[in-house]
VOGU-3710 file (C-alpha; in Angstrom, 3 decimals, decimal comma):
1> xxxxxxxxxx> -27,065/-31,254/42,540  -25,557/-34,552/42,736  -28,129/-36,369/41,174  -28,189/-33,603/37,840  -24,578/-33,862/37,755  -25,147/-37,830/37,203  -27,569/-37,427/34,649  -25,574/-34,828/32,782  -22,579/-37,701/32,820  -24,735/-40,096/31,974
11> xxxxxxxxxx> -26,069/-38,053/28,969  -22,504/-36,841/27,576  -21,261/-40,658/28,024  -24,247/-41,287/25,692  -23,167/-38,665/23,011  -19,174/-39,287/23,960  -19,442/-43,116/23,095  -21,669/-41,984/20,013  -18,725/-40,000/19,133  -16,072/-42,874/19,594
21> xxxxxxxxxx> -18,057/-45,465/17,659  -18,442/-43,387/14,897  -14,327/-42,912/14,897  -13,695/-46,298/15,385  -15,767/-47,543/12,423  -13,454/-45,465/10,275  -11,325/-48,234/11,344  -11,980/-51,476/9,305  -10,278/-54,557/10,278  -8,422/-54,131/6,630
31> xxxxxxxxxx> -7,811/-50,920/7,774  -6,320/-51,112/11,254  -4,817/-54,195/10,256  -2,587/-52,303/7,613  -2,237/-49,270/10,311  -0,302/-51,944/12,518  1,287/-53,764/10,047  1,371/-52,651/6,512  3,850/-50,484/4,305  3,901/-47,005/3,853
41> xxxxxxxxxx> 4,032/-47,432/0,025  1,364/-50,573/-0,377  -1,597/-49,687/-2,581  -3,678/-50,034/0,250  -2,774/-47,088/1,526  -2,741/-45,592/-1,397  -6,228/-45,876/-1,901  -7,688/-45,756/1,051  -5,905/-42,420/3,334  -7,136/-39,416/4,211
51> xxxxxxxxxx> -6,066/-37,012/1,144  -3,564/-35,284/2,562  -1,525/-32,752/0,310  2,289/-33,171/-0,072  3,963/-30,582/2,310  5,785/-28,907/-0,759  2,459/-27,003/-1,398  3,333/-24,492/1,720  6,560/-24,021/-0,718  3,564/-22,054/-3,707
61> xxxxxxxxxx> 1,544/-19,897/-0,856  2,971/-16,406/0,277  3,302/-16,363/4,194  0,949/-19,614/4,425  -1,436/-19,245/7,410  -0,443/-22,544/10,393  -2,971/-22,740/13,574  -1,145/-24,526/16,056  -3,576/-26,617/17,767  -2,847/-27,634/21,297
71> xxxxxxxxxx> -4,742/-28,830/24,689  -2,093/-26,688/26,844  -1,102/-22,838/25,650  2,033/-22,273/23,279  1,622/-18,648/25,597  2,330/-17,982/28,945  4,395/-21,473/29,297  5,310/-23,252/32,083  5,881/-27,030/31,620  8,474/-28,671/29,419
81> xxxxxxxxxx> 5,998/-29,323/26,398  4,954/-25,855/26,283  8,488/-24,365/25,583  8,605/-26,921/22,792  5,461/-25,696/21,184  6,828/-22,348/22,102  10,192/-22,992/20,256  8,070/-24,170/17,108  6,773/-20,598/16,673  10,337/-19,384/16,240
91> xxxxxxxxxx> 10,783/-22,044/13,936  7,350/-21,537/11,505  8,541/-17,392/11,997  12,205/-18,565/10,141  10,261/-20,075/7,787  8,042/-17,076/6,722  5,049/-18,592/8,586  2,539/-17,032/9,803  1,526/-18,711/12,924  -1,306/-18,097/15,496
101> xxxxxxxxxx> -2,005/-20,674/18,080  -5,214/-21,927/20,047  -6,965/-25,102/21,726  -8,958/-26,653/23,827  -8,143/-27,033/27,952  -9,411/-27,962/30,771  -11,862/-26,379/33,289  -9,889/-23,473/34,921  -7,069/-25,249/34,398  -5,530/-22,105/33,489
111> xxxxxxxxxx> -7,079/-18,566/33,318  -8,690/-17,383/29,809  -6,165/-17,776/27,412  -7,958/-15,429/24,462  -10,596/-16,265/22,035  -8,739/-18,798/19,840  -9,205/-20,938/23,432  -12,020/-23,433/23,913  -12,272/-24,023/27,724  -14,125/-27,618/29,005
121> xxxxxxxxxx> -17,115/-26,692/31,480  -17,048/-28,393/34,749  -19,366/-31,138/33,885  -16,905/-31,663/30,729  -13,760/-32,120/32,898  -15,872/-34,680/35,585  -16,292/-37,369/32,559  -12,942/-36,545/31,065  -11,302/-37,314/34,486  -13,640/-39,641/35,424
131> xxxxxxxxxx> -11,456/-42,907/33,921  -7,227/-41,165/34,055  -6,299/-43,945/31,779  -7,923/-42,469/28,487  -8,241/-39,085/30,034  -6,662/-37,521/26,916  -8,922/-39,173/24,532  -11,736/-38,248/26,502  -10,950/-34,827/26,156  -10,952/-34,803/22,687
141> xxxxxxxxxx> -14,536/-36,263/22,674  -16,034/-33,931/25,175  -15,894/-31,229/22,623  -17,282/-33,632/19,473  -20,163/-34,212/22,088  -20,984/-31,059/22,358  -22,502/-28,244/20,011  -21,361/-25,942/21,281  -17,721/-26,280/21,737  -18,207/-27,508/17,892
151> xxxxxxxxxx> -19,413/-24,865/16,818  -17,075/-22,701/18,396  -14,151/-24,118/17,074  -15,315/-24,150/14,015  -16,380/-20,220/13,990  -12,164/-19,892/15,235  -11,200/-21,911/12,429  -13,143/-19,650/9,934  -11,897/-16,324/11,294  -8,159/-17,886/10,709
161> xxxxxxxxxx> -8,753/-19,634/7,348  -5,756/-21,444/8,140  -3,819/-23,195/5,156  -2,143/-25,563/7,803  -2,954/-27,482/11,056  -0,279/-27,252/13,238  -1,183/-30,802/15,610  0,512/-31,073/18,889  -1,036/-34,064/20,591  -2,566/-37,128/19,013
171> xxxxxxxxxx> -5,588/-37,161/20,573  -6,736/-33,990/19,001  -6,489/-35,891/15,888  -10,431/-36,996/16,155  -11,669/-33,358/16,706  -9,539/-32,277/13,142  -10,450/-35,340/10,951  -14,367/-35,154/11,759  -14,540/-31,591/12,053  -11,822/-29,922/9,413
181> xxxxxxxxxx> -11,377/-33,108/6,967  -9,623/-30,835/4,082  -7,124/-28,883/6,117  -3,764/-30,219/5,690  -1,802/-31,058/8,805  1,361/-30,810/10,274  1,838/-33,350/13,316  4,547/-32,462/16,365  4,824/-35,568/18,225  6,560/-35,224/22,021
191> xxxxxxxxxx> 7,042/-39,026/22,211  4,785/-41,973/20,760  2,144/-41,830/22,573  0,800/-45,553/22,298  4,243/-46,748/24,095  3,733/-44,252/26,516  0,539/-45,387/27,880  1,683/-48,867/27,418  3,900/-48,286/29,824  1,496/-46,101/32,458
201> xxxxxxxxxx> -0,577/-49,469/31,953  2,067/-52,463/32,452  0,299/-54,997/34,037  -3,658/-53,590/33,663  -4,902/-56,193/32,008  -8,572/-54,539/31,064  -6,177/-51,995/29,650  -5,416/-53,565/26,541  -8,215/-52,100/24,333  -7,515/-48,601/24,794
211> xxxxxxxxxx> -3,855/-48,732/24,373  -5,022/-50,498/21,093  -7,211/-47,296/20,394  -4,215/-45,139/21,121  -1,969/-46,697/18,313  -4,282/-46,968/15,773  -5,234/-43,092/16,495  -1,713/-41,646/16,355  -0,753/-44,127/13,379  -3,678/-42,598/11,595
221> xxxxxxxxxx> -2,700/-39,222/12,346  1,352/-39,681/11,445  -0,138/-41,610/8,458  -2,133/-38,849/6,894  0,099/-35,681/7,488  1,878/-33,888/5,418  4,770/-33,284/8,088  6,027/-34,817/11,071  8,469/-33,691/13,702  9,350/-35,793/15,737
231> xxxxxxxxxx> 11,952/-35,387/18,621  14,066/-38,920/19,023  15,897/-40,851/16,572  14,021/-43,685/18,169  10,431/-41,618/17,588  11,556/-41,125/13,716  12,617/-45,119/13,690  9,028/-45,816/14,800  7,198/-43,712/12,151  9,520/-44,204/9,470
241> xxxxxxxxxx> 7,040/-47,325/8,335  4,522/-45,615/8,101  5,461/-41,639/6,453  8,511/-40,853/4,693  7,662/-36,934/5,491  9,671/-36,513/8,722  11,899/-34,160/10,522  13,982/-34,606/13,795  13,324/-31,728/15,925  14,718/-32,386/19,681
251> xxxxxxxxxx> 14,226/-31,456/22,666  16,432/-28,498/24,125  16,131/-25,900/26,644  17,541/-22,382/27,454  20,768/-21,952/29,492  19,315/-21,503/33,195  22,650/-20,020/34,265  22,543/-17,198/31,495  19,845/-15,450/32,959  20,225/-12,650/36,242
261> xxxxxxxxxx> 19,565/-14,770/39,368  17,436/-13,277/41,810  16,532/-15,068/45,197  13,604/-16,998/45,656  11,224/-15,175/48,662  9,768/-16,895/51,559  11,609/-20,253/50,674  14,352/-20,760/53,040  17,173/-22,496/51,441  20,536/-22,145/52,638
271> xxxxxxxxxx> 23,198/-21,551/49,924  26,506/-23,130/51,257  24,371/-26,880/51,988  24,885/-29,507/49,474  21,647/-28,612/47,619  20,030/-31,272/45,352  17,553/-29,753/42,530  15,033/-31,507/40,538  12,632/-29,183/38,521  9,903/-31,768/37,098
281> xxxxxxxxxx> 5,832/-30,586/35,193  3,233/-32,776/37,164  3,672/-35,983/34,933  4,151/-39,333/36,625  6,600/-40,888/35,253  8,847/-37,555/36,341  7,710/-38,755/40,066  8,219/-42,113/40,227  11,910/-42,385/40,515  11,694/-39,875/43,106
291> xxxxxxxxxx> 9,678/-42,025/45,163  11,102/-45,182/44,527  14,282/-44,084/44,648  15,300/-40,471/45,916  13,221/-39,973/49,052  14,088/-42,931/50,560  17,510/-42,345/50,355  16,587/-38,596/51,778  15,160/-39,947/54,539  18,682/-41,662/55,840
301> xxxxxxxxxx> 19,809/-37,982/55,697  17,191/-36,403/57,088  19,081/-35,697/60,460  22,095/-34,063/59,634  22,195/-30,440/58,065  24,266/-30,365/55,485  21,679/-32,355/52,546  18,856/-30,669/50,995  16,707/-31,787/48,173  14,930/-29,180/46,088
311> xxxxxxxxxx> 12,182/-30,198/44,159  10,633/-27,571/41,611  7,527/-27,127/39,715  4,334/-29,044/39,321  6,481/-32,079/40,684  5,701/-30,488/44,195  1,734/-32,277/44,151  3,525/-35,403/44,001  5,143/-34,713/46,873  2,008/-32,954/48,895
321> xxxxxxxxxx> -0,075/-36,377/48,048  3,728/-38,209/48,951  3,321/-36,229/52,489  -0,034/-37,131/53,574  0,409/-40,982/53,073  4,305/-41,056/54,328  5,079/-37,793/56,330  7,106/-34,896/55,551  10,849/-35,389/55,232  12,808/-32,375/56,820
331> xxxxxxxxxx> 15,191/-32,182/54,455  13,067/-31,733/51,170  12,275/-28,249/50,355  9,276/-27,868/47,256  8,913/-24,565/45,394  5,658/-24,697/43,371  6,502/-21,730/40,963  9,292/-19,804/39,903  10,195/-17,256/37,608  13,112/-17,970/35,120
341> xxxxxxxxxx> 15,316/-15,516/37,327  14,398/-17,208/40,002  15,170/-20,828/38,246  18,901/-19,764/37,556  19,463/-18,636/41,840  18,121/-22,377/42,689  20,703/-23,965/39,723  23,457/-21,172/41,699  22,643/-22,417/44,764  22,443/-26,217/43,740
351> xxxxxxxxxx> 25,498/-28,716/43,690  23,879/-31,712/42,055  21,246/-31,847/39,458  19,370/-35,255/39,672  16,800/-36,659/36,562  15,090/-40,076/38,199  13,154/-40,769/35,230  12,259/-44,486/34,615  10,134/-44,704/32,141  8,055/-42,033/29,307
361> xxxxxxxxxx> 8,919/-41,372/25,787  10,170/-39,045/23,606  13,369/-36,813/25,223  13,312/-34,870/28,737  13,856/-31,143/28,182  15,097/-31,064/31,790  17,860/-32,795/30,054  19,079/-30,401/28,007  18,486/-27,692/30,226  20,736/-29,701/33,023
371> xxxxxxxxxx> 23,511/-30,160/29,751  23,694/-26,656/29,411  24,285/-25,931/33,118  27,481/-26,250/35,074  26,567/-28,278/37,432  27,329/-32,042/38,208  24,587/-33,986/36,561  23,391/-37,386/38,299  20,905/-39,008/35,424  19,231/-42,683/34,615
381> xxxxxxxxxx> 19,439/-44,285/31,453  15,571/-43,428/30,717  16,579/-39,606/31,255  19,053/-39,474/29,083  17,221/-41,384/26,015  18,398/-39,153/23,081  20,810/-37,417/24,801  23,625/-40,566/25,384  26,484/-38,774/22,844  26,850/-36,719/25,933
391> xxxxxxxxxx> 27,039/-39,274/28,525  30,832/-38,798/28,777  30,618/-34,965/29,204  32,087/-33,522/32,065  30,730/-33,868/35,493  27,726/-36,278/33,851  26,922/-39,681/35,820  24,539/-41,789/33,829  23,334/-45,306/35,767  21,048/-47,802/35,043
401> xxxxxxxxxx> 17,300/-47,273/36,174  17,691/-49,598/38,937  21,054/-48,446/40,476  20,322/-44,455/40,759  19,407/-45,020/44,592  22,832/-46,664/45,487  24,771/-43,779/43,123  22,677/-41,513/44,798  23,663/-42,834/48,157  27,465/-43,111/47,149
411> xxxxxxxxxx> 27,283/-39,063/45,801  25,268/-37,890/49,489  27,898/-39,885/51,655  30,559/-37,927/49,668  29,398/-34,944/49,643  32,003/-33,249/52,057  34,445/-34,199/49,568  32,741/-34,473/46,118  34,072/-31,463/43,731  31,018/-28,710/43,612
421> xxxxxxxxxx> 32,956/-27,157/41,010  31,966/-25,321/37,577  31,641/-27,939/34,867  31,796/-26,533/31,727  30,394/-28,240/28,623  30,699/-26,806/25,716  29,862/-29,705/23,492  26,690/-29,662/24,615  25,345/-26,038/23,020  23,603/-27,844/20,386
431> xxxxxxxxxx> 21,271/-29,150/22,737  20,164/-25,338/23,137  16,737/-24,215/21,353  18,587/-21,192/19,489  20,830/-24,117/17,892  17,896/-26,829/17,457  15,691/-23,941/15,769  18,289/-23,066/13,192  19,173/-26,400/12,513  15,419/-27,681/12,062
441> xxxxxxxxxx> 14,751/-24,244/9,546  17,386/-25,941/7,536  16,339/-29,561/7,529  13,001/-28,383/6,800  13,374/-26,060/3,846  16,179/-28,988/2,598  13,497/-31,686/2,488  10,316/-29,350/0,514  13,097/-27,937/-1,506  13,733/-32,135/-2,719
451> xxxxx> 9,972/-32,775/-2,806  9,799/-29,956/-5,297  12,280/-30,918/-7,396  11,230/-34,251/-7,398  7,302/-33,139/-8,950
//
């Protein structure tokens, strides 16, 4: 079995690396040059873009068809991403948009999602995994390598006809320009991606060419759509050179405290300790401030019985792997999965909300959901990129990256005396999806409303 499952590797590396030389010799040196370094308005790129249709057209079609085209669901959400794409639906539906969603993800990843889902076989997911640093680009080329996920995209597209891509991750962008070259697109970036990985990659020297490949894909894609969201004022600063077709759509959340608590089973969490809560997706750079900087501090409180960190969500395989290389700390409690009524008793229960991020892109929904709380709030710089006209709010303590352990420290050997009082900010209900998604129906209408009347 082992020796099959090599040659069936071996084969789709063949037909994946097909695949990737094919896209990158739509990239010219001329070309990728002028991705990286030319203007938006040169004749270069006049000529020589994918002919994409000015987003006013969607203004002439009667409830225009969009297929939002993800890797994770826009149903049945979970992570921080997915209530984005979620909140997007609202957004197309306040448009008069008729949206259906679909994808590609990875073997049993999830369970069946419906037939507008492509799911990777197991052999798929073993070369897509196989190298974590270009994972996502992998992913997209394990369906071009294959018939028959191409064909059965294709056969989804046809039964939606849609008059719009809906993109929510660069790396899909291969799969839609080879496959579905005339649909026009819509791009939703979460965060440049390029920097991103930059980042995941500091100091990986052989690195350097596929951090290369992830630029010049998402510059390609923000180049030739029709619309971009993006989610930062620093995001829109960084595709502002190369489209003049953007929107700022943030990050926000739902108020966890708004919803009827009710008690998390079998977890045993007493509600008058001074309870810590971090509710983090499975993404790394969510994990390494806890490890760097959180845990060890834990551990100095591990004896006593008042202290208890509460980490929630796909965070919790962090802190398994964490476990098995360092020990268990007694005073860390991890709750896999939760229901929303369930999220607002652990923010009851909780004193301090803590964000440890030091380093990713784009903005942290975990932000906004924390703003919306009344809780004291305990963030670094990193976690609250987007969010800093709030750093003054009540009950919000925003350090530098590198001093969250000591104002961690200084908060824990407090804590008998630190107010664990209501902190009400009421400045901060913009950061709320009901306010983002009337705000970004607006924007949105405003700016095809000014491309028409510019024809």
């Amino acid at each position: 079995m082992v020796d099959t499952d090599n040659r069936v590797c071996t084969k789709m590396k063949s037909r994946f690396m097909d695949w990737y030389q094919l896209y990158k010799r739509d990239f010219s040196e001329e070309y990728a040059s002028n991705l990286l370094n030319g203007d938006k308005n040169s004749d270069f790129f006049a000529t020589n873009s994918r002919n994409h249709i000015s987003i006013e057209f969607i203004n002439r079609i009667k409830s225009p068809k969009i297929f939002q085209f993800s890797y994770y669901p826009a149903i049945n959400n979970i992570t921080g991403g997915e209530r984005r794409i979620n909140s997007l639906r609202k957004i197309m539906a306040g448009l008069g948009w008729n949206l259906s969603s679909g994808g590609i993800y990875k073997f049993r990843e999830r369970h069946p999602l419906g037939s507008n889902y492509v799911e990777l076989t197991k052999r798929q997911n073993k070369w897509v995994e196989s190298d974590w640093r270009e994972w996502e680009i992998r992913l997209g080329y394990a369906v071009l390598a294959s018939d028959f996920d191409r064909g059965q995209l294709k056969q989804i597209f046809n039964v939606i006809n849609p008059d719009v891509l809906l993109i929510e991750h660069p790396f899909l962008w291969p799969i839609v320009k080879h496959l579905f070259p005339k649909v026009p697109v819509i791009y939703d970036s979460h965060n440049v991606e390029w920097q991103l990985k930059s980042n995941f990659l500091q100091g990986d020297t052989s690195a350097e060419e596929i951090v290369n490949f992830y630029e010049l894909v998402e510059r390609d894609l923000v180049r030739n759509s029709s619309l971009v969201f993006c989610c930062s004022d620093y995001d829109f600063s960084v595709y502002k050179s190369l489209t003049e077709n953007l929107i700022l759509i943030p990050n926000g959340a739902n108020n966890p405290t708004t919803v009827v608590s009710k008690r998390v089973e079998n977890i045993d969490i007493v509600a008058d300790r001074f309870n810590i809560i971090y509710i983090s997706s499975p993404h790394l750079p969510n994990w390494t401030g806890v490890e760097d900087f959180v845990l060890p501090v834990m551990k100095r409180y591990e004896h006593g019985n008042k202290i208890n960190l509460i980490l929630a969500g796909g965070i919790c395989s962090f802190y398994e792997e964490y476990c098995k290389r360092k020990g268990k700390l007694s005073n860390v409690t991890t709750i896999n999965s939760f229901s929303d009524e369930e999220k607002a008793y652990l923010f009851s229960i909780s004193s301090l909300i803590i964000l440890p991020i030091v380093s990713g892109g784009g903005t942290n929904l975990k932000t906004a959901e924390a703003l919306l709380s009344t809780k004291r709030i305990l963030a670094s710089e990193t976690a609250f990129r987007g969010f800093e006209v709030f750093k003054n709010s009540k009950g919000v303590s925003v350090v530098k990256n590198d001093n969250f352990a000591d104002a961690f420290d200084q908060i824990l050997s407090e804590e008998s005396s630190a107010d664990q009082g209501s902190y009400e900010r009421p400045e901060c209900q913009v950061v709320s999806w009901d306010s983002i998604v009337g705000q970004a129906i607006s924007d949105i209408n405003k700016l095809i409303i000014r491309k028409v009347e510019h024809e």
